[in-house]
C-alpha positions in Angstrom: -5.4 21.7 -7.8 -8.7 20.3 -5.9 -10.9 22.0 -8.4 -9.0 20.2 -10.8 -9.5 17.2 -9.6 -13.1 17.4 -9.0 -13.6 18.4 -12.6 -11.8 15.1 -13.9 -14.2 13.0 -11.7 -16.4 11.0 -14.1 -14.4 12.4 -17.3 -12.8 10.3 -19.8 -9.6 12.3 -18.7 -10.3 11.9 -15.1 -10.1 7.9 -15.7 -6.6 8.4 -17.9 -5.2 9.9 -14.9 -6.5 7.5 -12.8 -5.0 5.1 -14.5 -1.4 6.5 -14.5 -1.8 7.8 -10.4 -2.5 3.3 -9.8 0.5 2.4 -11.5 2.9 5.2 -9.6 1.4 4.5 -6.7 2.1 1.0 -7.5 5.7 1.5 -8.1 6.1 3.9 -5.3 4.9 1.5 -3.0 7.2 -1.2 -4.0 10.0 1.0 -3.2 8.3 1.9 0.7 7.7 -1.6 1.6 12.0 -2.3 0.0 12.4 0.8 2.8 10.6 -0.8 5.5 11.8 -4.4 5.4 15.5 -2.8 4.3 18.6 -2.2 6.9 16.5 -1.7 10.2 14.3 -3.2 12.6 10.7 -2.9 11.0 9.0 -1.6 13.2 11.9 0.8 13.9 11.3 1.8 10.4 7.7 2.3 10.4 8.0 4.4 13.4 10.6 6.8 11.5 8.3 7.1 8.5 5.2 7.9 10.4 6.8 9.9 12.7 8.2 12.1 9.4 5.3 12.3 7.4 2.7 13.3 10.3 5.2 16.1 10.5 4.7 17.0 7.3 1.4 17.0 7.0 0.7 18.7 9.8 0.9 22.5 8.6 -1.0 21.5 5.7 -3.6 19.9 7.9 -3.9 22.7 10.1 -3.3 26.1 8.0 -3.7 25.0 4.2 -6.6 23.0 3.5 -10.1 23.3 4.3 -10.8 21.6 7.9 -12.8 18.6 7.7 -16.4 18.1 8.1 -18.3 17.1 10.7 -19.3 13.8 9.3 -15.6 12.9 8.6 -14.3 12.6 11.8 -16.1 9.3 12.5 -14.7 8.4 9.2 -11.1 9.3 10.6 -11.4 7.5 13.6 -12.2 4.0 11.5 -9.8 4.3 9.1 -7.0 5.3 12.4 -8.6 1.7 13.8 -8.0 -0.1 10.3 -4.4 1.1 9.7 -2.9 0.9 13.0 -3.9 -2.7 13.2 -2.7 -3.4 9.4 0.8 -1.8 10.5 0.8 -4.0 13.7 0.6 -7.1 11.3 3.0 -5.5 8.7 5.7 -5.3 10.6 5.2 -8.6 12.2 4.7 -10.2 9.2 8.1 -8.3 8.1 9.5 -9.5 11.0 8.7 -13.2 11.0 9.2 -13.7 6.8 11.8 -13.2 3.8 10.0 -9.6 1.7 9.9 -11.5 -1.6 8.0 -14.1 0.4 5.9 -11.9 2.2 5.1 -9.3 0.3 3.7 -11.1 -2.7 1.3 -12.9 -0.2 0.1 -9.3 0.8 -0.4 -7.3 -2.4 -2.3 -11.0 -3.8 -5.1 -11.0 -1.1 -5.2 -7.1 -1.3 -7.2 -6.5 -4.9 -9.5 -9.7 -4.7 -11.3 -8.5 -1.3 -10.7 -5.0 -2.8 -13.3 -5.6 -5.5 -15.5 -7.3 -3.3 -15.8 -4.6 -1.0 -15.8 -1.9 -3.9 -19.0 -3.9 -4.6 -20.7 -3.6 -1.3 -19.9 -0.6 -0.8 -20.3 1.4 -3.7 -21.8 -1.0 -6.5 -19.2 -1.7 -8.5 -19.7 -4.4 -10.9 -16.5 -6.5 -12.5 -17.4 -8.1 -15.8 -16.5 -11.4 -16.4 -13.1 -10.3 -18.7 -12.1 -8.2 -15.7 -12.9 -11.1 -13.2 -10.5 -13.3 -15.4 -7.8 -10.2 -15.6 -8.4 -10.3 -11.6 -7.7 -14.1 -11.3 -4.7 -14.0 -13.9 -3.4 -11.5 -11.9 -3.8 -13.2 -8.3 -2.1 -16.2 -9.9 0.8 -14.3 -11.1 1.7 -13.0 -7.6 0.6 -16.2 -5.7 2.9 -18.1 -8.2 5.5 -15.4 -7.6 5.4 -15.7 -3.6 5.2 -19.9 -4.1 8.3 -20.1 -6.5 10.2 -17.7 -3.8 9.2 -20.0 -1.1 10.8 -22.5 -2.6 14.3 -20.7 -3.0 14.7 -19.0 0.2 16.7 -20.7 2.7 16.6 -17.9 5.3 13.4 -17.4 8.0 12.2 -21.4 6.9 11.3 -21.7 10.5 8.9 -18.9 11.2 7.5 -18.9 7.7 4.1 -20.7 8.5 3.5 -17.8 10.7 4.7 -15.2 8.3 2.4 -16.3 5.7 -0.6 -16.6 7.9 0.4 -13.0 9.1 0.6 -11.7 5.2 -2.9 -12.8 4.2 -4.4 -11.1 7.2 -2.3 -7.7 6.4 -3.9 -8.3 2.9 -7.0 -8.5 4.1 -7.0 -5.0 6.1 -5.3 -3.8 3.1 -8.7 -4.5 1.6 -10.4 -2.9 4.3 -8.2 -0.2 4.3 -8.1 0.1 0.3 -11.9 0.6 0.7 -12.9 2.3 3.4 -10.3 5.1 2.2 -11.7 5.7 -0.6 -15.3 6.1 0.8 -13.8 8.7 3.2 -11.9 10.6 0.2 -15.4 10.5 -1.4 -16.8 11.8 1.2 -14.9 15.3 1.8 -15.4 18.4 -0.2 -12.1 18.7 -1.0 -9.7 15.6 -1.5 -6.9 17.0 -0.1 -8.0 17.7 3.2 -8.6 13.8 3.5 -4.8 13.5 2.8 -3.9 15.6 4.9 -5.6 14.9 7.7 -5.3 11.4 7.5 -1.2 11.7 7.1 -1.2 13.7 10.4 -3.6 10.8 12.3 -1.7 8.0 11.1 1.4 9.5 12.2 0.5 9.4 16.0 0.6 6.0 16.8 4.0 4.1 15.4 6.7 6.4 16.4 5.6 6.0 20.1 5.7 2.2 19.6 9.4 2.9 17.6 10.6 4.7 20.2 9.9 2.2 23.4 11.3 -0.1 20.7 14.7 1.5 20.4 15.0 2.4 23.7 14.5 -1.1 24.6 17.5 -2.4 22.5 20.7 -3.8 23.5 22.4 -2.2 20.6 20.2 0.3 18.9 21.0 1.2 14.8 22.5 5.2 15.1 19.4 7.6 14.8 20.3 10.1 12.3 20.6 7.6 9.7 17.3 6.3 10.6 15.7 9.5 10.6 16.8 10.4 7.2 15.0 7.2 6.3 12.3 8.0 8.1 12.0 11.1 5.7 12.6 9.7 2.8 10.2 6.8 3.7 7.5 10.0 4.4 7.9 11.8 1.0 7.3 8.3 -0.8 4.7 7.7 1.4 2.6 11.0 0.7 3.2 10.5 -3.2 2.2 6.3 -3.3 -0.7 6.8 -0.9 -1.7 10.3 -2.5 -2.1 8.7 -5.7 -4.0 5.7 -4.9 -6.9 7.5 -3.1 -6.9 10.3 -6.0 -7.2 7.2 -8.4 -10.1 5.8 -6.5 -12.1 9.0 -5.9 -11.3 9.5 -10.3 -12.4 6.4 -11.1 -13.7 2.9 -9.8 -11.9 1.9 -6.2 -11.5 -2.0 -7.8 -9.8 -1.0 -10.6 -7.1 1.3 -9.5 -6.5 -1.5 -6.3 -5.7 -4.3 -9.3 -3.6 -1.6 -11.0 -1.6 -1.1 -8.0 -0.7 -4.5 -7.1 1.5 -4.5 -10.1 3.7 -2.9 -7.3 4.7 -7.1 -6.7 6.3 -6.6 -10.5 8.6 -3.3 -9.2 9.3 -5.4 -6.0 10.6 -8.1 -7.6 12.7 -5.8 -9.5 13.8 -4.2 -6.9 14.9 -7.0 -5.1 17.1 -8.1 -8.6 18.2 -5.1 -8.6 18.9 -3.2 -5.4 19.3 -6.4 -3.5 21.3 -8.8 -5.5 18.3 -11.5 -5.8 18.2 -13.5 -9.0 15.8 -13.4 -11.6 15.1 -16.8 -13.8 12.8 -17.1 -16.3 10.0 -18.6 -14.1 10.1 -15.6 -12.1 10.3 -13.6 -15.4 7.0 -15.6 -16.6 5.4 -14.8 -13.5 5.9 -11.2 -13.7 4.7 -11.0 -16.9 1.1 -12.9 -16.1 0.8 -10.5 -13.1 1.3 -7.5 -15.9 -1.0 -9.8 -17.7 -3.8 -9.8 -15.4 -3.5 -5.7 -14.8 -3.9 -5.0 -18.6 -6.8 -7.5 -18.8 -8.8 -5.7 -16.3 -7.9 -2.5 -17.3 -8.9 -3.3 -21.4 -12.1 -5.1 -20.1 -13.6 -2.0 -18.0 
């Protein structure tokens, strides 16, 4: 499959499937961050995901794919800096704000910063059509996370905070978004970034899950909270696979815009799976976030 994929890099093909891996990984990651902000504590959550999919990945890091490179590990290290500390102010954020509140805030600053650090880093250029796509887009979710503010009566307290917390997660998710796909980029074969990056990532949170639970006066039972976890870890490898396969097929600003139609799914999700009404305005909204994705997708 990695010959594959480094044959569709640069290919009309290649930039088709790029396409579709953005918007699965958009959807996918609508339903991670539902998982995370649903029935537990979470950073309990985050703790149960990580803790399942380093797991996983571990046997494939270790005796399927090709190890690493030397010149990847420093790349490793950063990218272990830049997503424990976007976790950290996750789960605070999470913690502090209402999702539909929060999360639009998140995914919003996410693609702007995205394309500006696609263009320091690797040259990308927006036109002006896709720069409009990018703002129509921004607007929609902005508009979406404003109207929600509005509505909510839960969390009203602490929502200054929550806010403040959500554009700084969006800012490493930037960071993250970017410096990812340079480190994909940089490995022979794709995989072994995944895989290697799965089993890194997973170090951290369940130790800070565990003193967590162990801490509580009346902990959530575990087994419940592990299947989570596992669940949480499969949707994890498919959302995250997908994005950084998207950025190493085609350009790293594009696929980020593309998967921030995950606030669309979210919003779904919420009407659907959490009994959250959906009015027109929020309807309108959705649609100019869809909008702003198909603009920037027709302009490139």
């Amino acid at each position: 499959m990695s010959d594959w994929i480094i044959a569709l890099e640069g290919t009309a093909a290649g930039k088709q499937l790029a396409t579709f891996l953005a918007l699965s990984a958009a959807l996918l990651h609508a339903i991670f961050g539902a998982l995370q902000k649903g029935r537990y504590d979470p950073w309990l959550s985050r703790g149960a995901i990580d803790g399942a999919y380093g797991l996983m990945a571990a046997p494939f890091a270790f005796f399927v794919v090709p190890w690493p490179e030397p010149h990847i590990w420093p790349i490793f290290a950063a990218a272990y800096v830049i997503h424990t500390i976007y976790k950290l102010l996750q789960a605070q954020a999470y913690s502090k704000g209402a999702y539909t509140v929060v999360y639009p805030v998140v995914r919003g600053t996410g693609p702007l910063f995205t394309v500006i650090g696609a263009w320091l880093l690797f040259g990308e250029v927006f036109n002006p059509v896709q720069w409009l796509g990018v703002a129509t887009l921004v607007a929609g979710i902005y508009g979406l996370a404003l109207y929600n503010l509005r509505t909510i009566t839960l969390d009203r307290d602490t929502m200054p905070l929550a806010l403040g917390l959500a554009v700084m997660t969006g800012l490493f998710v930037a960071l993250y978004t970017t410096w990812d796909a340079y480190g994909i980029r940089a490995t022979a074969d794709p995989f072994t970034f995944l895989a290697w990056f799965f089993f890194i990532d997973g170090l951290t949170f369940p130790v800070i899950a565990g003193l967590r639970y162990r801490a509580m006066l009346s902990p959530p039972p575990l087994a419940p909270l592990l299947r989570m976890g596992v669940m949480g870890g499969l949707i994890a490898f498919a959302s995250f696979g997908s994005i950084m396969l998207a950025t190493r097929l085609d350009k790293v600003g594009q696929a980020a815009v593309l998967r921030e139609t995950s606030t669309v799914f979210a919003a779904l999700i919420a009407w659907l799976m959490l009994g959250e009404r959906t009015g027109p305005r929020r309807i309108a909204l959705m649609a100019l976030i869809a909008a702003g994705a198909v603009i920037v997708e027709l302009g490139g």
